[in-house]
Backbone bond lengths (Angstrom), bond angles and torsions (degrees), N, CA, C in turn:
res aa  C-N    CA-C-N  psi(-1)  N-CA   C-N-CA  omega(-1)  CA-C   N-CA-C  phi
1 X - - - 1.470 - - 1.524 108.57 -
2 X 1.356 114.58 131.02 1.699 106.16 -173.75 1.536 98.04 -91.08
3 X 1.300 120.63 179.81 1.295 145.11 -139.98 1.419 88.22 -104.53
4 X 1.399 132.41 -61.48 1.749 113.00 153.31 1.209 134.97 -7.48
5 X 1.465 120.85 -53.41 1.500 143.81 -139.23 1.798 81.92 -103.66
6 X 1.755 103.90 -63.99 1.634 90.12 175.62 1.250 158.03 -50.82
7 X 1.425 86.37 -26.08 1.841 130.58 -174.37 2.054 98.46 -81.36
8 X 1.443 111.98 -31.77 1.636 101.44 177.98 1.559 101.98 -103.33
9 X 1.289 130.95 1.77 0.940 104.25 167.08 1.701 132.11 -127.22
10 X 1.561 90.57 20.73 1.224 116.74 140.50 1.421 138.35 -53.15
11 X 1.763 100.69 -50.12 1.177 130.34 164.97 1.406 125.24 -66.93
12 X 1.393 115.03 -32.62 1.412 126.74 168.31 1.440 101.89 -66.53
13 X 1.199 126.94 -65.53 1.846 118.20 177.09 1.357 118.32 -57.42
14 X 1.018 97.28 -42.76 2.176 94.13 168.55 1.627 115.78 -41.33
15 X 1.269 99.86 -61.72 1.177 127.76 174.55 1.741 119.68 -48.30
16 X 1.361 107.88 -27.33 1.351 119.43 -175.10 1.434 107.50 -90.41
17 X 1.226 101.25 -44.69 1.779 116.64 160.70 1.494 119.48 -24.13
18 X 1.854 98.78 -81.05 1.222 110.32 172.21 1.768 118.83 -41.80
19 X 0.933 88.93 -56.30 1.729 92.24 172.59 1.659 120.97 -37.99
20 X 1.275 99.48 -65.06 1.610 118.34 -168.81 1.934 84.34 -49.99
21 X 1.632 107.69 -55.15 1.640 98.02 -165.60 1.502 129.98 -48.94
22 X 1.373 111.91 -43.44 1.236 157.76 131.90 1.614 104.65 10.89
23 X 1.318 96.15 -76.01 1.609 119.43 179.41 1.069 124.71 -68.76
24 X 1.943 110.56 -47.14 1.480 101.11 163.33 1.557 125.79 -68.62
25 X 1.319 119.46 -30.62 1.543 126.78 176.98 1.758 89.59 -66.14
26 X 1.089 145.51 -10.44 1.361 121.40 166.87 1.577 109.41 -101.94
27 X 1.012 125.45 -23.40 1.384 112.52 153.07 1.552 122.85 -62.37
28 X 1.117 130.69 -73.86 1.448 111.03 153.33 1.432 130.83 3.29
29 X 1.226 111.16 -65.19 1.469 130.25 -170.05 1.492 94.72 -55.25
30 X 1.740 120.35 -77.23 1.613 135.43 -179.49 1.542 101.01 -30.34
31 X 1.547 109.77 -50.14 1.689 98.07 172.04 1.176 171.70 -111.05
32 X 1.712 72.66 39.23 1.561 115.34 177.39 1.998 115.32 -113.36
33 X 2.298 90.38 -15.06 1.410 60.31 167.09 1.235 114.64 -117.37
34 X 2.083 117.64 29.46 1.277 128.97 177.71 1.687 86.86 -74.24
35 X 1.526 124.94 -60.56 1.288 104.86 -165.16 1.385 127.70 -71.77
36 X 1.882 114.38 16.35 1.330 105.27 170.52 1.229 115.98 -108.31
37 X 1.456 102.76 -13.00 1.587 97.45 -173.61 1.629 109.14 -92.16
38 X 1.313 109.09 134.63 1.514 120.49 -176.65 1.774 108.87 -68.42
39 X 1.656 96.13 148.94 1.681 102.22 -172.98 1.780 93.64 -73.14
40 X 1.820 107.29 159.71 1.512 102.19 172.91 1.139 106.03 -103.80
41 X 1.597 121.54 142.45 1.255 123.21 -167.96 1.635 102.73 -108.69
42 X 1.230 116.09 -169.71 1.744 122.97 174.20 1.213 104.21 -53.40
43 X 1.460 131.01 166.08 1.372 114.29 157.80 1.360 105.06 -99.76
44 X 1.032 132.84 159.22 1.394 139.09 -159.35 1.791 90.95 -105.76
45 X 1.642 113.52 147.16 1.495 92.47 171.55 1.789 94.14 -151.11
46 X 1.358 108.08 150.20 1.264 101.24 174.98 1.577 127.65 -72.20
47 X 1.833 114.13 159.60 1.228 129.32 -149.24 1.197 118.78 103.46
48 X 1.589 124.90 -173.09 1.546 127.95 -150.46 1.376 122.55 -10.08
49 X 1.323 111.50 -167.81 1.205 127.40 -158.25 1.378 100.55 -59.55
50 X 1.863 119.51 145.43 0.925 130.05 -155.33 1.414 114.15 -110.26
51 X 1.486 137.53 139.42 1.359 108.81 -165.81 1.865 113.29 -69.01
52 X 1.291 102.35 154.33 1.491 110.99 -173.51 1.399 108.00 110.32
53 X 1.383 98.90 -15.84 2.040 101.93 -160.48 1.562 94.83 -104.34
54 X 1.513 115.24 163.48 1.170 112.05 -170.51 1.613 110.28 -107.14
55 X 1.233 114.71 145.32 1.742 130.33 -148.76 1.380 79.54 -60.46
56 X 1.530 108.37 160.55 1.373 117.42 149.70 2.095 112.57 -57.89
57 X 1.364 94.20 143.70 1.489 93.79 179.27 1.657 107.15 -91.66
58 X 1.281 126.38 161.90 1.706 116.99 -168.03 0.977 82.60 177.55
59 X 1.875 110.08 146.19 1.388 142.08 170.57 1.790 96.43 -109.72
60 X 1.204 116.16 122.92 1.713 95.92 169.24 2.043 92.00 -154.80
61 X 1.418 77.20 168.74 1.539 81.82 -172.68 1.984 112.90 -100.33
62 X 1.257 108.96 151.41 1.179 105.92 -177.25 1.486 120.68 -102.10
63 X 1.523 122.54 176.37 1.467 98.64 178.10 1.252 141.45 -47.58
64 X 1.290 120.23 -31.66 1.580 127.65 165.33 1.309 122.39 -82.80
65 X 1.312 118.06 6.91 1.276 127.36 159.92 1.338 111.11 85.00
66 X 1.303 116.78 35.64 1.583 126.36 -179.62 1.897 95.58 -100.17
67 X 1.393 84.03 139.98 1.685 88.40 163.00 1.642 114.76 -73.23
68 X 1.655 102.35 150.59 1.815 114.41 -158.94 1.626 101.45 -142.32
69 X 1.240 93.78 73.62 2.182 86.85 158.10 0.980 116.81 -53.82
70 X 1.736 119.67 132.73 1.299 114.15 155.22 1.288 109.74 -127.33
71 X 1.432 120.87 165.03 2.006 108.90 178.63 1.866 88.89 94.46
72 X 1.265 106.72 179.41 1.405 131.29 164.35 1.456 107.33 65.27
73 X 1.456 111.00 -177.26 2.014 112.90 165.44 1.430 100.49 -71.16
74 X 1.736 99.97 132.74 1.278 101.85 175.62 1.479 103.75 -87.26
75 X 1.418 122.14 153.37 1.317 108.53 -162.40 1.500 104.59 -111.32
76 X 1.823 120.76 -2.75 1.507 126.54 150.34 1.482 123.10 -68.40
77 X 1.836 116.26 -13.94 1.405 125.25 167.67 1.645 83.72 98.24
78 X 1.544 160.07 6.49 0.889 112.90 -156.85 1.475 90.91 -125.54
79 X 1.438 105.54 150.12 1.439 117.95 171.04 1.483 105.08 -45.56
80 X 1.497 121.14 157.55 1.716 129.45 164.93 1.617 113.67 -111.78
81 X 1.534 131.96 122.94 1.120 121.09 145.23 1.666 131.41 -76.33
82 X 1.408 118.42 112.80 1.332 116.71 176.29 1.625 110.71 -88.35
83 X 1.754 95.21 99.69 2.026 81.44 177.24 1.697 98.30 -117.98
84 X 1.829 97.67 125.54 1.542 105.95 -175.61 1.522 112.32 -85.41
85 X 1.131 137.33 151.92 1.502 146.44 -156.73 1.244 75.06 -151.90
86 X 1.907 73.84 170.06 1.877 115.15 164.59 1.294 99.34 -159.90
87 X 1.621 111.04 132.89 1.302 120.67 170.73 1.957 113.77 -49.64
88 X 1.129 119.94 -20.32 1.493 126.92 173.39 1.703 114.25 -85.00
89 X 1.452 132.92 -25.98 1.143 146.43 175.13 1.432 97.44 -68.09
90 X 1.690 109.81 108.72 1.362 106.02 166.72 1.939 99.38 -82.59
91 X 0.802 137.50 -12.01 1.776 116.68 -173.04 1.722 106.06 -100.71
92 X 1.315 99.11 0.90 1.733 106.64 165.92 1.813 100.79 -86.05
93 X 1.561 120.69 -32.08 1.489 119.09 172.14 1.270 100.27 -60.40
94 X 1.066 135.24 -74.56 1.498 148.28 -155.42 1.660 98.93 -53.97
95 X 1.404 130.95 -49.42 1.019 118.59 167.95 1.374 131.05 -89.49
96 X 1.408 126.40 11.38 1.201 136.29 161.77 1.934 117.07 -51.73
97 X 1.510 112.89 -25.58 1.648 113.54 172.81 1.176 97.68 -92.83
98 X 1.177 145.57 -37.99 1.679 129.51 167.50 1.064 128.83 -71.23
99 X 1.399 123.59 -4.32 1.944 139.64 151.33 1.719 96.01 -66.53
100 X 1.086 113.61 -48.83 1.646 117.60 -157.49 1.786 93.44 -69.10
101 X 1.266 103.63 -56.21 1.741 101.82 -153.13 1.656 81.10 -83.67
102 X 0.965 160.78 -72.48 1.478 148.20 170.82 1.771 100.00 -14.53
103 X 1.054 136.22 -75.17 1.477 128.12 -159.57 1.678 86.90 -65.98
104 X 1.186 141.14 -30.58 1.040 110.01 173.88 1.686 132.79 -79.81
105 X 1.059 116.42 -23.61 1.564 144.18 -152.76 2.268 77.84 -100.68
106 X 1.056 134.41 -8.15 1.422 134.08 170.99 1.133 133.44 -109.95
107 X 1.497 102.30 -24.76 1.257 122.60 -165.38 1.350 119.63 -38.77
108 X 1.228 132.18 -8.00 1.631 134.99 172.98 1.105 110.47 -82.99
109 X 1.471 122.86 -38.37 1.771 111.92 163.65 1.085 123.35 -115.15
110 X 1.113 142.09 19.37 1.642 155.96 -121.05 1.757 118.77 -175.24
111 X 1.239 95.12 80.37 2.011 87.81 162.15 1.342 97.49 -101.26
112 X 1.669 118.01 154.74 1.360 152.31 -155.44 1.905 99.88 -124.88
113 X 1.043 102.66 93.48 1.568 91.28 173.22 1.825 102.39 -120.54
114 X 1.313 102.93 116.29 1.353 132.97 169.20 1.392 120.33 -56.44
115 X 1.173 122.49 106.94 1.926 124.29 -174.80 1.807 121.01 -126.03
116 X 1.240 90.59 135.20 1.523 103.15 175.66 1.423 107.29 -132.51
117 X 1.840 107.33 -152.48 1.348 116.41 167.48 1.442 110.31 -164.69
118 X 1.482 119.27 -165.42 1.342 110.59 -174.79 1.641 117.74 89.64
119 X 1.382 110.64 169.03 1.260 113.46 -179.13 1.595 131.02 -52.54
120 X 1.227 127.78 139.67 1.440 106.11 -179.39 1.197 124.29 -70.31
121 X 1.540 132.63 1.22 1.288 135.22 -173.28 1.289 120.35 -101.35
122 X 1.652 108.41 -13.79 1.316 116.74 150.40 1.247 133.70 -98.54
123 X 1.342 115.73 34.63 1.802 110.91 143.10 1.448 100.99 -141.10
124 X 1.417 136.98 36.30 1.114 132.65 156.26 1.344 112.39 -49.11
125 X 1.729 127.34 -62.54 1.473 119.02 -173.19 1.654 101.22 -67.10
126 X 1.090 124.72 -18.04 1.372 119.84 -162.51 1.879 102.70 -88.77
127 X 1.284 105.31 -17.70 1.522 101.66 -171.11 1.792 93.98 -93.87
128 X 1.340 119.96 -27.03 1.473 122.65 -164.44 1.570 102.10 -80.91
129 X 1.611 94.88 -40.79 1.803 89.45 -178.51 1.476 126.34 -73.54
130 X 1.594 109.91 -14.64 1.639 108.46 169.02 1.133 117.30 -118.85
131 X 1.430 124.98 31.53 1.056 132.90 167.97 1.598 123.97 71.86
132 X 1.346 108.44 28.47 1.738 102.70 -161.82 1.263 118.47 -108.03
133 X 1.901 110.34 21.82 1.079 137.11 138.30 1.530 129.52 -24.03
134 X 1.605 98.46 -43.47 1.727 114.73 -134.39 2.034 76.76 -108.37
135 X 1.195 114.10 -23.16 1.931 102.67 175.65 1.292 112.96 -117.60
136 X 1.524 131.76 -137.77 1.503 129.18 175.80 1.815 102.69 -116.98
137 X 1.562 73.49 120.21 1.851 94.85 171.06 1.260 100.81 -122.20
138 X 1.149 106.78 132.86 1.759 111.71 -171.11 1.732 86.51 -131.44
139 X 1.783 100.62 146.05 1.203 109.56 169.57 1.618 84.37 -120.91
140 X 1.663 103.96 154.37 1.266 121.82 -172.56 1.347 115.68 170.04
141 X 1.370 111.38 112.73 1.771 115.97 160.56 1.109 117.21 -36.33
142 X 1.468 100.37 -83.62 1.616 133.98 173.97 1.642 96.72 -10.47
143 X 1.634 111.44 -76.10 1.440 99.62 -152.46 1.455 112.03 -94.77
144 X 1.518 117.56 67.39 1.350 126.66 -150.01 2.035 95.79 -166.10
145 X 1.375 95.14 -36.34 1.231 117.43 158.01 1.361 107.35 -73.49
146 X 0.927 124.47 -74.96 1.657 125.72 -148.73 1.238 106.42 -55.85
147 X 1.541 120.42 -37.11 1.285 122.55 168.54 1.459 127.44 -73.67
148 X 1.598 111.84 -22.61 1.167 118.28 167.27 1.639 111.20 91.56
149 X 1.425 96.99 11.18 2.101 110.99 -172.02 1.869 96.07 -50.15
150 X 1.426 103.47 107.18 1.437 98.27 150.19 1.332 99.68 -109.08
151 X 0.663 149.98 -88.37 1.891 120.87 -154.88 1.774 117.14 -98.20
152 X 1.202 106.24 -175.72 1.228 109.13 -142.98 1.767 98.90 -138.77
153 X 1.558 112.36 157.80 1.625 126.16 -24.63 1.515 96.19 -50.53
154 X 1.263 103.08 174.04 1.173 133.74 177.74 1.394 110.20 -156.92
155 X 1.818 134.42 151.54 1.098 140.75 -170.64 1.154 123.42 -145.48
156 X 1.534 153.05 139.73 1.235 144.17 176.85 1.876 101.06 -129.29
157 X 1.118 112.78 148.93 1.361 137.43 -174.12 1.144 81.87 -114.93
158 X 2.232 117.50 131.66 1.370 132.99 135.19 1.069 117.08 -139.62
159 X 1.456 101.59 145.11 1.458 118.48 -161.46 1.522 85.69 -73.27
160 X 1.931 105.27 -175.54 1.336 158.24 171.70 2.060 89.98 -44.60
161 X 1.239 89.28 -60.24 1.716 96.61 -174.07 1.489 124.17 -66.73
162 X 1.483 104.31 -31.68 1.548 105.13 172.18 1.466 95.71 114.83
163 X 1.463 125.81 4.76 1.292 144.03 -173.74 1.788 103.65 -86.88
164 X 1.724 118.43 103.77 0.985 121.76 154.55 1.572 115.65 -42.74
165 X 1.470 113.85 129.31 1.646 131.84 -173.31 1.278 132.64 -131.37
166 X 1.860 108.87 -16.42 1.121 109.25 166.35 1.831 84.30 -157.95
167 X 1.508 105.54 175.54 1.343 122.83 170.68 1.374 121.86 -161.86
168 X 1.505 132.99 162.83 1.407 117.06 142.17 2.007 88.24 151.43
169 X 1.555 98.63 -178.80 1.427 104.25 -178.33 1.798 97.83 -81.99
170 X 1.610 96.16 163.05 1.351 106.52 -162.28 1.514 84.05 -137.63
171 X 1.519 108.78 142.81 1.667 103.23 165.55 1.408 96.78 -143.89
172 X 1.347 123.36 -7.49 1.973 123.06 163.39 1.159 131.16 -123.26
173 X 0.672 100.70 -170.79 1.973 93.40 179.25 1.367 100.69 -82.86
174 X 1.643 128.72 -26.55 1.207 124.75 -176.43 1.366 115.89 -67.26
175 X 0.870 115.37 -32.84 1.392 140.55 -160.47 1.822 103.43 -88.97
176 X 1.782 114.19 -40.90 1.420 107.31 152.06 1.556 129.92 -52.66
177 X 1.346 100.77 -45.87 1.317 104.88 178.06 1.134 129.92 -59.25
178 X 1.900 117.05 -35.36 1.324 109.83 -175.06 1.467 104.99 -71.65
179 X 1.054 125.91 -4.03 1.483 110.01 172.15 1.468 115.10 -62.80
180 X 1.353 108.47 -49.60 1.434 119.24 154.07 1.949 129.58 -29.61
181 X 1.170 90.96 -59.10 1.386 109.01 179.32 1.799 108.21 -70.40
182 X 1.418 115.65 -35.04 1.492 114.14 -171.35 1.848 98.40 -83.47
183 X 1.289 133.96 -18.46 1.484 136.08 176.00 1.783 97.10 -83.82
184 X 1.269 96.13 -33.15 1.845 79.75 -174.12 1.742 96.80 -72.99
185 X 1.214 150.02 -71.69 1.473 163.92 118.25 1.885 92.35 35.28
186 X 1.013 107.83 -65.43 1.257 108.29 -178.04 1.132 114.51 110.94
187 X 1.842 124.57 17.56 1.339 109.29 179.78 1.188 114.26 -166.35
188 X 1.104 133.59 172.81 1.471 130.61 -143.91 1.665 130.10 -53.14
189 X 1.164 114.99 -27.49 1.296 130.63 -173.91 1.302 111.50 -163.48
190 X 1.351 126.68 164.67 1.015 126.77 -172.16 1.365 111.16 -95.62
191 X 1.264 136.94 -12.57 1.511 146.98 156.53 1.635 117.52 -68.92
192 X 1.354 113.36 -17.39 1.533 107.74 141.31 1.136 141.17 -100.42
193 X 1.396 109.50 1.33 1.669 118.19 148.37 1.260 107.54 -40.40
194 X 1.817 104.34 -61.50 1.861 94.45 -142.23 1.865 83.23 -91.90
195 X 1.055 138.30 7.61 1.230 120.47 163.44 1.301 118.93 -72.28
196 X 1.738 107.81 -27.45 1.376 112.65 170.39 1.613 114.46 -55.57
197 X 1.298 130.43 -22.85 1.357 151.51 177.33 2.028 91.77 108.02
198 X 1.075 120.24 35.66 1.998 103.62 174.97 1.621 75.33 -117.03
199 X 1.934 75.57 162.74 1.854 99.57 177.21 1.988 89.91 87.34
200 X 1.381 81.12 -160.72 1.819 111.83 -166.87 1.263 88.91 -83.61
201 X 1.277 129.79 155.62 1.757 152.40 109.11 1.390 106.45 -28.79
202 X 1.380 98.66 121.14 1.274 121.32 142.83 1.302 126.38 -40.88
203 X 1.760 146.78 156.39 1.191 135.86 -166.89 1.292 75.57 -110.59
């Protein structure tokens, strides 16, 4: 091997070195600034019932025409998710499979009841094409009011008791969850967790 040949591929492994270092000092970096940057939660927005306060109570009927408590002690023990849609809200479509696989992936403490309003003939294709036949879709003014939902999606967390626990607009699954995460925490949102100083730092 001549002294050329040795001399570049010396340089080629040096070189590979630097690289590899390179790469790990940037991994490092990504995971230092996963643990500073804070998770995003719902945004919380003013109107309806406030967390701590107790849901409005309501008898209403669902698409198949079964009677649907919502509000009060649930008397199966299980918390309720209220997530409001509109057949016109495309980011209520997009999150319509992370309502689905969430009510399923909970289902031991957790029913998911799906809410709108309006005529019934306008979300027929919309209830057939995502399947929301097969759980509780409730159309209803009333409980669209009570909460005071101006825009959309929007979501409310209630406990076992009928005790509003979390709230606010949702546009990811992350953002479903922290509702989740701010009732386990014990408090309104998850951006006053980490103001409390728990969880990650903010960057």
């Amino acid at each position: 091997m001549t002294p050329a040949l040795l001399v570049s591929n010396a340089l080629l492994w040096v070189l590979v070195l630097v690289l590899a270092g390179v790469v790990l000092a940037l991994l490092r970096q990504i995971g230092v600034l996963h643990e500073r940057i804070a998770p995003a939660g719902a945004l919380a927005v003013r109107g309806g019932p406030k967390v701590g306060e107790g849901a409005p109570e309501m008898v209403l009927e669902d698409w198949s025409g079964r009677p649907l408590r919502v509000g009060g002690v649930a008397e199966d023990g299980l918390c309720t998710l209220l997530f409001f849609t509109s057949p016109t809200c495309p980011v209520c479509k997009t999150l319509l499979p992370v309502v689905a696989s969430v009510a399923e992936a909970e289902r031991s403490w957790l029913r998911v009841v799906v809410a709108s309003d309006g005529p019934r003939a306008e979300h027929e294709t919309f209830v057939t094409r995502h399947g929301l036949e097969r759980g509780s879709y409730v159309l209803s003014a009333p409980l669209g009011l009570a909460y005071q939902v101006a825009r959309l999606p929007y979501a409310v967390l209630v406990d076992e008791k009928g005790i509003v626990r979390a709230s606010g607009l949702v546009n990811s699954r992350e953002h479903l969850e922290s509702l989740f995460e701010a009732k386990e925490r014990g408090v309104a949102t998850v951006q006053e967790y980490l103001g409390r100083g728990g969880g990650r730092r903010v960057a």
